[in-house]
C-alpha positions in Angstrom: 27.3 9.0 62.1 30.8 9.2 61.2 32.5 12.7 62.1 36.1 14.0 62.0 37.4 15.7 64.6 40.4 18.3 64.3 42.3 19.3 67.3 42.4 23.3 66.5 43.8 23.8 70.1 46.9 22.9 71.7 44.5 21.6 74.6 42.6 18.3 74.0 40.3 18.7 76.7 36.8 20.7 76.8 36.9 23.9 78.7 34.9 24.6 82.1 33.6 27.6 80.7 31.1 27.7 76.8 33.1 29.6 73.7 30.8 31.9 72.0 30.6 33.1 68.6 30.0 36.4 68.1 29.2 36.8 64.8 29.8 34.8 61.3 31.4 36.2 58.1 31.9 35.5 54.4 35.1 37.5 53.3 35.9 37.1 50.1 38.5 39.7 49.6 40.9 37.2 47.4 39.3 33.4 47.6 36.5 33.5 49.8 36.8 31.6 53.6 34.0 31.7 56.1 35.1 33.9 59.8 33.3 32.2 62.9 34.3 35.4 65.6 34.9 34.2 68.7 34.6 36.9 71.8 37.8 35.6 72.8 40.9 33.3 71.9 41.6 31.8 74.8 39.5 28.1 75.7 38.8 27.3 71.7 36.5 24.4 71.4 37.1 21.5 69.4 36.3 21.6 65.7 34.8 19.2 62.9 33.4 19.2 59.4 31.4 16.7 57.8 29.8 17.0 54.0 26.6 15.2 52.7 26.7 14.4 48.9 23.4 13.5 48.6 21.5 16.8 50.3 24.7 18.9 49.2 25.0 20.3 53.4 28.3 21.2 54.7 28.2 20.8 58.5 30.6 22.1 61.1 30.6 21.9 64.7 32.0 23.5 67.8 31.7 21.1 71.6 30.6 23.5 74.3 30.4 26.6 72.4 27.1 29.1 72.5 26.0 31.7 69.6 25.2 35.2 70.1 22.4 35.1 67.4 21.1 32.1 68.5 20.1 29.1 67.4 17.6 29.3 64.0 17.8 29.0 60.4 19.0 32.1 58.4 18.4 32.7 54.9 22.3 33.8 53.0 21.1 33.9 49.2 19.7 30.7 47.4 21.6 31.9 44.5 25.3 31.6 45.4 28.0 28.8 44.4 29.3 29.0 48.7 26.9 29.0 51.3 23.1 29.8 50.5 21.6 28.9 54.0 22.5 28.1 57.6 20.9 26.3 60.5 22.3 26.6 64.0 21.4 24.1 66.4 22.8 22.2 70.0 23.1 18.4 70.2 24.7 15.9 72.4 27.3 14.2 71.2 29.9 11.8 73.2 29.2 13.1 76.5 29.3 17.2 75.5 27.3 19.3 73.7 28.1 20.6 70.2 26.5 23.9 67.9 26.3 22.6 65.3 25.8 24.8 61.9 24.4 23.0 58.8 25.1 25.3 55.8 23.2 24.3 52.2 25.9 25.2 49.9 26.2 25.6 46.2 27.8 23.6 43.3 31.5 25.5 44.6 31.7 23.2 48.1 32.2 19.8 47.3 33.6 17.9 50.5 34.7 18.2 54.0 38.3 18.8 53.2 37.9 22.4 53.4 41.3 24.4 54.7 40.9 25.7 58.4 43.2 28.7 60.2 43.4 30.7 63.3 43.7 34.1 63.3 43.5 35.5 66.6 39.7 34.7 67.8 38.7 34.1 64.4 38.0 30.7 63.6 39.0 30.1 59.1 37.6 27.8 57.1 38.9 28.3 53.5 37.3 27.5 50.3 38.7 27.7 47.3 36.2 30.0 45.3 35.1 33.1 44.7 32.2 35.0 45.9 30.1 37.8 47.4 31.4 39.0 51.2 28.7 39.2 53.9 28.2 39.1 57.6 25.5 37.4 58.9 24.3 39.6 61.9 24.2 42.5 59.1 21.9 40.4 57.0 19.8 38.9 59.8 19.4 42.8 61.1 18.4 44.1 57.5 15.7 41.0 56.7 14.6 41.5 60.2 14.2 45.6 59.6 12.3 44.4 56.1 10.1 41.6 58.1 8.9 44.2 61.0 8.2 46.6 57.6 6.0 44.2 56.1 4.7 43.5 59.2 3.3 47.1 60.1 2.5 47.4 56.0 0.2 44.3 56.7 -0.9 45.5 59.8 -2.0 48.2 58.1 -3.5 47.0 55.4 -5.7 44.6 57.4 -7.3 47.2 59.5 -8.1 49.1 56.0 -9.5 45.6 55.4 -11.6 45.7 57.9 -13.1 49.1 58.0 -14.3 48.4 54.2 -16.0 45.0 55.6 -17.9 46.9 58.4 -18.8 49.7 56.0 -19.5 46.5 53.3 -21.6 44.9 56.3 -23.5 47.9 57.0 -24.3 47.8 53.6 -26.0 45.2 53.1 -27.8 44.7 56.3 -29.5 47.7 55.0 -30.3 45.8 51.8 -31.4 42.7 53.8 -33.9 44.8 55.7 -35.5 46.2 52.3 -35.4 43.5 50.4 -37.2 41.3 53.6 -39.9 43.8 53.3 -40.6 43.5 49.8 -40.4 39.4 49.9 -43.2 39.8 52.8 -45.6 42.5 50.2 -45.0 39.9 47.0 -45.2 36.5 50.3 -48.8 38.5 51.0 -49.8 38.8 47.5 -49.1 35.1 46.3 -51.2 34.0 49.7 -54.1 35.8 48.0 -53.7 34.8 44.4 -53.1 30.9 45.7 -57.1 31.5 47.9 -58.5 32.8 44.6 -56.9 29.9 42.8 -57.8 27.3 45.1 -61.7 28.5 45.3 -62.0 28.1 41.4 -59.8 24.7 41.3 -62.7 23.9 43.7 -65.3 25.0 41.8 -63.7 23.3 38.5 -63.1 19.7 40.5 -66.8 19.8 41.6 -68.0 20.0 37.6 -65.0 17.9 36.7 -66.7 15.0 38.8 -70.4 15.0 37.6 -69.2 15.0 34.1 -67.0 12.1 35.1 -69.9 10.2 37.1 -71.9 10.5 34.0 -69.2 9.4 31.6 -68.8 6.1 33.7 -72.3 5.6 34.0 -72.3 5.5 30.3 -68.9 3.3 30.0 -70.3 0.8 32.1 -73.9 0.1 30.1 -71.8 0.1 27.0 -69.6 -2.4 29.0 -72.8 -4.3 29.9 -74.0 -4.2 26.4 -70.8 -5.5 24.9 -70.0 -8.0 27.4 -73.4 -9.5 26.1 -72.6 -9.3 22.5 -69.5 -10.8 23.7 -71.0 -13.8 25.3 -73.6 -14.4 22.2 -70.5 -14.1 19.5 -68.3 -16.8 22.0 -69.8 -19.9 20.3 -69.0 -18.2 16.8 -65.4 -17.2 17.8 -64.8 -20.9 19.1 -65.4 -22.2 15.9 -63.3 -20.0 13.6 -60.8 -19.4 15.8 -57.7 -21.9 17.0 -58.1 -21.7 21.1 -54.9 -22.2 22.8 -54.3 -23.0 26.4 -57.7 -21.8 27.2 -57.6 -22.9 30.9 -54.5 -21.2 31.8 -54.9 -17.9 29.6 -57.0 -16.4 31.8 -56.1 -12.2 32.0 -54.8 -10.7 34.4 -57.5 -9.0 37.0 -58.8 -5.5 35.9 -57.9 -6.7 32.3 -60.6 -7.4 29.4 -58.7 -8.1 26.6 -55.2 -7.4 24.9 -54.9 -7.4 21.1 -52.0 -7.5 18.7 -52.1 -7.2 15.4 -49.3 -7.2 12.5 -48.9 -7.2 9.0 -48.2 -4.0 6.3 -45.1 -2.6 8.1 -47.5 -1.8 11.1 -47.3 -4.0 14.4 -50.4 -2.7 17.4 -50.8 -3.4 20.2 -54.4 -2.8 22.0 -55.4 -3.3 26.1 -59.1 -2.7 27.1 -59.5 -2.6 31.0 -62.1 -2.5 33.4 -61.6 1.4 35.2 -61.5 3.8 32.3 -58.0 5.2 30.3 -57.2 8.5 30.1 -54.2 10.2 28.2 -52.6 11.9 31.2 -52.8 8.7 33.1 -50.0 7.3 30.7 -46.2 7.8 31.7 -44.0 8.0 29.0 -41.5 5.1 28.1 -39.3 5.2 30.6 -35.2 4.3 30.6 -36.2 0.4 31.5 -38.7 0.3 28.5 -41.8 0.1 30.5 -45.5 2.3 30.0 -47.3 2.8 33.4 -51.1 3.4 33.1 -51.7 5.3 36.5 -55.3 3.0 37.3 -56.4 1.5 40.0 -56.0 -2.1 40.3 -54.2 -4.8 42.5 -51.1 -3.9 44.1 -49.2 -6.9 42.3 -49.8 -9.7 40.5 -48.3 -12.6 38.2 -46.2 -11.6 35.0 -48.6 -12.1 32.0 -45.8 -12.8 29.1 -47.4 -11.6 25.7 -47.0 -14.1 22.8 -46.8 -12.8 19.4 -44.8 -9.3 18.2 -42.2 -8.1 19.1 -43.1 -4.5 20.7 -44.8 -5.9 24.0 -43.3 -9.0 25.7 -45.2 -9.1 29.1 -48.0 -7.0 31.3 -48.4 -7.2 35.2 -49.5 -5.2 37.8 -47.7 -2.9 40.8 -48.6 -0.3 43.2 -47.8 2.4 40.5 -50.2 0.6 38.3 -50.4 -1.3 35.2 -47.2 -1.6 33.6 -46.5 -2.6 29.9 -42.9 -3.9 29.6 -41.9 -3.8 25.8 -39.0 -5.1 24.0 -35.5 -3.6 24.1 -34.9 -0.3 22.1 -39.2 -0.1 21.4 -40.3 3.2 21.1 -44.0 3.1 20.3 -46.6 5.6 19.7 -49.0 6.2 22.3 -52.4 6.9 22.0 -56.2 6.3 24.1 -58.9 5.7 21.8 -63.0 5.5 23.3 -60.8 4.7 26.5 -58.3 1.8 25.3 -54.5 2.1 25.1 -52.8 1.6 21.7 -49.3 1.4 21.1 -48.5 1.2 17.6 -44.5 0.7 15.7 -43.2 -0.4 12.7 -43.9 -4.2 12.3 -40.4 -6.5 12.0 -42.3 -9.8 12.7 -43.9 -10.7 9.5 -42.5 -10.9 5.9 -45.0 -10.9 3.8 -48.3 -9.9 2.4 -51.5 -10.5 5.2 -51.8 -10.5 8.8 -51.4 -11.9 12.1 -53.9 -11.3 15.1 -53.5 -12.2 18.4 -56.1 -11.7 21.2 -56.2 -12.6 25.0 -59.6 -12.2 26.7 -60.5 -13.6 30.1 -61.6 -17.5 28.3 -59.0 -17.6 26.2 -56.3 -16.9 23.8 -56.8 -16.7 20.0 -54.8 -17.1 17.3 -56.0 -16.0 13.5 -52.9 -15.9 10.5 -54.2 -14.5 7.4 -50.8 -14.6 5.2 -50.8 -15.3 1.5 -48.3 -18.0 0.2 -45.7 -16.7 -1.6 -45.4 -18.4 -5.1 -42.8 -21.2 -5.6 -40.3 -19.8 -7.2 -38.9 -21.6 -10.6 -36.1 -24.0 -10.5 -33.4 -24.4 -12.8 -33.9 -28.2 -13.4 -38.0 -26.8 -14.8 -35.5 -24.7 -17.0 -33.9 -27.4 -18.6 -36.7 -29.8 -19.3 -38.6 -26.9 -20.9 -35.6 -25.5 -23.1 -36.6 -26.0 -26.9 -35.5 -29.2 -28.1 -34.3 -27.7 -31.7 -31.8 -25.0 -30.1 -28.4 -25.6 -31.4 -26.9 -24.3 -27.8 -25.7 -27.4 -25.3 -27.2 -27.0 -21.9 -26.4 -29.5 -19.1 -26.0 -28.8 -15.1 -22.5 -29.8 -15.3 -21.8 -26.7 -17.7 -23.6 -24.1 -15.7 -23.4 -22.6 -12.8 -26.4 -20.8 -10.6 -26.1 -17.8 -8.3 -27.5 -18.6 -4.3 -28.1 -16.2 -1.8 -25.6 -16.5 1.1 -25.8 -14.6 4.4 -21.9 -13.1 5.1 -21.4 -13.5 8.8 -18.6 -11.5 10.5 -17.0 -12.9 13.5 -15.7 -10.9 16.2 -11.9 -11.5 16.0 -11.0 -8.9 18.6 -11.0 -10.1 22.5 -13.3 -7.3 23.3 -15.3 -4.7 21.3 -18.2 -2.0 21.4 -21.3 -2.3 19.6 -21.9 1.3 18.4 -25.5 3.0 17.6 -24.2 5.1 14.8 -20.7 4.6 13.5 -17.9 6.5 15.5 -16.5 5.7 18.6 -18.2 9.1 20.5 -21.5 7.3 19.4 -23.7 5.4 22.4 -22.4 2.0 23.3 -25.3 -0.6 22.7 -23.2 -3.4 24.4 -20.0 -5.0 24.0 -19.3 -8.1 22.0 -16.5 -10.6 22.8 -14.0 -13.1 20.4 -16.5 -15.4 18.7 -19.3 -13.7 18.5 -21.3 -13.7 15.6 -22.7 -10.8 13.5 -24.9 -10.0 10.2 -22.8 -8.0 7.5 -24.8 -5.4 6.4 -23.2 -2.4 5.1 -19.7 -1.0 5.0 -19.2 2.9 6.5 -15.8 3.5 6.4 -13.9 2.2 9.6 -17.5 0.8 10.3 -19.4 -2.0 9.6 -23.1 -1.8 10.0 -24.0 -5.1 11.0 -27.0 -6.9 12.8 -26.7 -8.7 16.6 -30.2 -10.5 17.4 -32.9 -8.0 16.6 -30.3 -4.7 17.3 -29.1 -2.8 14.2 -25.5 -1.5 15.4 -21.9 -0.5 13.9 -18.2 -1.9 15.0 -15.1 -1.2 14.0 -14.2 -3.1 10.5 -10.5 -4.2 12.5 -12.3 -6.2 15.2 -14.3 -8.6 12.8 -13.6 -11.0 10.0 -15.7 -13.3 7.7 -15.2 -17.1 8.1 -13.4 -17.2 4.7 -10.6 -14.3 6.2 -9.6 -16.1 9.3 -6.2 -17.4 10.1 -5.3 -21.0 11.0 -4.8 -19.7 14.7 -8.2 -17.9 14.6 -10.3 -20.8 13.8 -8.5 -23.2 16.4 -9.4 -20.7 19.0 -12.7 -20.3 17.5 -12.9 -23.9 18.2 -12.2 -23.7 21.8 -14.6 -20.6 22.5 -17.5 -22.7 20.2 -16.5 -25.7 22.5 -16.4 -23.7 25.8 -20.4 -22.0 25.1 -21.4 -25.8 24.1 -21.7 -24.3 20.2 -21.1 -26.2 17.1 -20.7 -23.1 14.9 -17.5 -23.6 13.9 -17.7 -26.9 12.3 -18.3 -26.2 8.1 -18.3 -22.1 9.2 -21.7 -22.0 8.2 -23.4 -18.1 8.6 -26.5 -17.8 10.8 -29.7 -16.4 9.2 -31.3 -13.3 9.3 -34.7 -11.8 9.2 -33.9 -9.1 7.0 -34.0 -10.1 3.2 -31.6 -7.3 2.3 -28.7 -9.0 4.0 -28.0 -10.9 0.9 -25.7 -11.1 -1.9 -24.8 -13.3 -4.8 -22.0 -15.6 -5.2 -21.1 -17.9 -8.2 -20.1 -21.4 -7.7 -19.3 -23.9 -10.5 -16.8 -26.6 -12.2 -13.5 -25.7 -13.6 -12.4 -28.9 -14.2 -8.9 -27.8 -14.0 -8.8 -25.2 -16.1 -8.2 -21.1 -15.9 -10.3 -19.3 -13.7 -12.7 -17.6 -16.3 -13.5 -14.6 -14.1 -10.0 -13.8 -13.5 -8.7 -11.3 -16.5 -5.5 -13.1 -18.1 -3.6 -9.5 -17.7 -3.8 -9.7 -14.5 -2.3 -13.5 -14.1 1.0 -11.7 -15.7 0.6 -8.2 -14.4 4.2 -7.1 -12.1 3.5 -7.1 -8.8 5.2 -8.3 -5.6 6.2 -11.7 -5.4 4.8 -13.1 -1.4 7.1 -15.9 -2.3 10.6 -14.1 -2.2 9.2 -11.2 0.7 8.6 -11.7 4.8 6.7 -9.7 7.2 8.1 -7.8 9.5 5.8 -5.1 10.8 2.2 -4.0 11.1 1.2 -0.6 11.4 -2.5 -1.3 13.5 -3.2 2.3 14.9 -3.5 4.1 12.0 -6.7 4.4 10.2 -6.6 1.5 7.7 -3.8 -0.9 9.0 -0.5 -1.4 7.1 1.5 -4.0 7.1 5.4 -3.7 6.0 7.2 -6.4 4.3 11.1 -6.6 2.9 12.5 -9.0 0.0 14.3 -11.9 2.0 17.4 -11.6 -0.2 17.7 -7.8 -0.3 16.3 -6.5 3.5 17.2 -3.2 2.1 13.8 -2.8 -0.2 10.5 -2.6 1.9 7.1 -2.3 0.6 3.9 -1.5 2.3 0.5 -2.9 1.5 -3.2 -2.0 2.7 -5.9 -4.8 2.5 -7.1 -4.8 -1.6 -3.8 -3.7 -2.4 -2.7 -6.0 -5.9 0.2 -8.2 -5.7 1.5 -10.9 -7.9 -1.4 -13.1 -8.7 -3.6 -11.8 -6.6 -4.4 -9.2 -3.2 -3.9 -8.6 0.3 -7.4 -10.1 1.8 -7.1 -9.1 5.3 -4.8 -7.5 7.8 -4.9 -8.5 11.9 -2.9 -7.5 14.8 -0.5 -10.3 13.9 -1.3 -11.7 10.4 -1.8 -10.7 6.7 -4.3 -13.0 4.4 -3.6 -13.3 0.9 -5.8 -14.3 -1.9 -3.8 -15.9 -4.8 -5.2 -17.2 -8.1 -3.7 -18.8 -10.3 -4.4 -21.1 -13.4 -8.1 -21.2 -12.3 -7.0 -22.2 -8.7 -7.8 -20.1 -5.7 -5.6 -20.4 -2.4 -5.4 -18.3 0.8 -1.8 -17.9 2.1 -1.4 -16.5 5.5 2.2 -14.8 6.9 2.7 -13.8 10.6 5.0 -11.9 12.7 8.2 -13.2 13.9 8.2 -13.7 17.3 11.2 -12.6 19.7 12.5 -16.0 19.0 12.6 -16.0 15.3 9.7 -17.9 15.0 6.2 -17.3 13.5 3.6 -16.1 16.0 
């Protein structure tokens, strides 16, 4: 710490006996200087100022010098341009002891260069500004007389406190008391009700079980009976049926047979066992897609995997029970009928006109499919040959063309996306999909596309996904890598995956030109004004906005801008698809179609 001593004293050396200060004083009867009152002006102490910059505190010190109000902080008034606060305190220093007074001063004291005097006893130290006059024992006496005010005020104040608490206490320990005696009366009166209760539950369980022993005396000879119609119809079944892995199909214990059939938009699903169902012994479907029948049966055993539909996919057995484990998002109906469990849904499986039946019983599994064939339908070629010989109109396979049902398949373009159950981003999250990914167009819902992933029916946002046709160069390379990274060869010919919905479809012409104009495209618009991609670059794409919008300027002339929105008409043809860092443009022209990309300029100058 650097400090500058100033030799206020004729003397040089420190004084046997302490200085003290009396009192300090702001006196601002022309430009204001600070008084430090000493009791007498005869063995002054040495003198230094020193001013931080950064914490705007002037300091001054005194060696061997004592205060008369002590050492302390004092409050002056936070408001004023001088001095706003003072703290008085002793520290060694070089072999003596210095007061020191640290003084947080306002925007008027800007450095230790301050003027110093001696008048008399009085210490000066001159600033030049103006201000309010005060002295400090007459402050410290008035906040102190204002402090012991508030004091008693509080003192008094907590003792009014207090006597409302006692009264507040008294209060409610009277309350307590009465309402303990009515919770005893209404404690005596539920302690009756629950005896009565409990002597009819008694007599209600006690009827409960002889109509129960009857009913599963009566179960089990219908068992009996059935198990040996069963056994007599086993050859028959053998015979019509297609047995599959019959020596390792055997049920699971308690089990005597589990059914499923499909077909007519309705998929069921049947299990029979041994101890008799009951409605209120079925759970609902819980959060992990699983039905418990509360029966009793083994503690746990093997995972018997159901093979046809798609509502059930395996059964098995726990301490809770039986538990059905169904496919992801099921949510069948539930139902007991003469004491077997039937869960029935809307069938996805089949296609078609007939059915499918699948049963397990403890010698087998069976297999029946009862689906009509679905008539061939007519070629083109059977067209041709059977076209009237006499027609004066020229038919051949090079002239025509024929529509073909292709499956558009989006890919996920974004490096990470959610997979929405209705379309809006407050919706439930299904699951996220990732770059390369591959999806069913289905539908388009404004920001949304409905689409199809596996056997889920979802929605994502229209940005994050492109068809094959609509990706850049620098897309498909990546594409490439991720296809070549999962050990996929989807990229190679771009061709869509299939779907089991037959709605997915839609209908694209392909044919011969032989060169010349496109006869789908209208000739206006091969002439139609519009903006040249030839004489314009990108700069810009607006991507947070609802649709994105990409800005582009004429090369020669970077004073005219245009903005465009995927469809938007240019010269010869439209804006196909706007990315992050890309716009696709479809252009067609003299029958020829060509896809043109144009990318952002990197900070280099480059294309992206």
């Amino acid at each position: 710490m650097k400090c500058k001593f100033l030799l206020i004293l004729l003397s040089s050396t420190v004084a046997l006996q302490a200085a003290l200060i009396k009192d300090v004083r702001l006196n601002c009867a022309k430009n204001c200087q600070m008084e430090f009152m000493f009791a007498s002006d005869k063995d002054l102490p040495t003198f230094f100022q020193k001013y931080d910059n950064a914490t705007k505190k002037l300091t001054v010190g005194f060696s061997e010098t004592d205060f008369a109000l002590g050492v302390g902080s004092y409050d002056v008034d936070q408001s004023s341009s001088l001095v706003r606060s003072m703290r008085v305190f002793k520290e060694p220093y070089r072999g003596m002891n210095f007061l020191k007074i640290e003084m947080q001063v306002g925007p008027s004291i800007t450095g230790d260069k301050n003027a110093i005097a001696l008048d008399k006893a009085n210490f000066l130290l001159k600033f030049n500004a103006n201000g309010k006059s005060w002295t400090l024992s007459k402050l410290f006496a008035s906040k102190k007389a204002a402090a012991e005010k508030a004091a008693k005020e509080e003192e008094k104040r907590l003792a009014a406190e207090q006597k409302a608490a006692e009264k507040q206490a008294l209060l409610d320990r009277k309350a307590a008391e009465k309402q303990a005696l009515l919770d005893k009366k209404a404690a005596e009166a539920e302690r009756k009700a629950a005896e009565k209760q409990a002597r009819l539950d008694k007599i209600a369980a006690e009827k409960a079980a002889r109509e129960e022993a009857k009913r599963l005396a009566a179960e089990q000879k219908a068992a009996e009976k059935q198990a040996l119609l069963d056994k007599k119809s086993a050859g028959i079944n053998s015979k019509q049926n297609e047995v599959v892995n019959t020596s390792a199909s055997a049920l699971l214990p308690g089990l005597k047979e589990m059914t499923v059939v499909i077909g007519s938009g309705m998929e069921q699903f049947r299990l029979v066992a041994n101890s008799p169902l009951s409605i209120d012994k079925v759970s609902k479907v819980s959060g992990t897609f699983v039905v418990t029948v509360s029966i009793k049966g083994p503690d746990k055993s093997p995972v018997f995997k159901v093979g046809s539909g798609s509502l059930v996919n395996s059964v098995f057995w726990d301490a809770n029970g039986l538990n059905i484990q169904l496919a992801v998002g099921a949510n069948p109906a539930i139902l007991v009928h003469e004491g077997s469990l039937i869960l029935q849904t809307f069938e996805k499986a089949v296609l078609g006109d007939g059915f499918v039946y699948w049963t397990a019983r403890p010698n087998g599994i069976y297999i029946r499919n009862w689906m009509n064939s679905s008539d061939r339908a007519p070629d083109y070629s059977d067209f041709v040959k059977s076209y009237q010989a006499e027609s004066k109109k020229l038919i051949s396979s090079v002239q025509t063309f024929h529509l073909r049902p292709v499956v558009r398949e989006l890919i996920v373009v974004a490096d990470e996306t959610e997979f929405y159950a209705a379309p809006n981003d407050k919706a439930q999250v299904m699951q996220r999909v990732v770059f390369g990914d591959r999806l069913v167009n289905m539908d388009l819902t404004g920001l949304y596309r409905k689409v199809q992933l596996g056997n889920k029916i979802g929605y994502v946002n229209r940005r994050a996904v492109s068809f094959s046709d609509e990706l850049s160069a620098i897309q498909i390379e990546r594409l490439k890598k991720v296809d070549q990274e999962r050990g996929e060869k989807l990229t190679q010919g771009m061709k869509p995956v299939g779907s089991a919905l037959s709605d997915l479809y839609e209908d694209r012409v392909t044919y011969s030109s032989f060169g010349r104009r496109d006869p789908f495209v209208e000739i206006k618009g091969l002439v139609e004004e519009g903006i040249n991609i030839d004489q314009v670059e990108l700069v810009g794409i607006i991507w947070e906005a609802e649709e994105p919008v990409a800005i582009l300027v004429e090369t020669k002339n970077p004073g005219v801008s245009y903005t465009l929105k995927e469809g938007d008409k240019i010269m010869n043809g439209k804006v196909l698809k706007i990315t992050q860092t890309d716009v696709l443009f479809l252009i067609q022209e003299f029958g020829v179609s060509r896809r043109y990309s144009m990318g952002l300029p990197d900070k280099f100058g480059g294309q992206k």
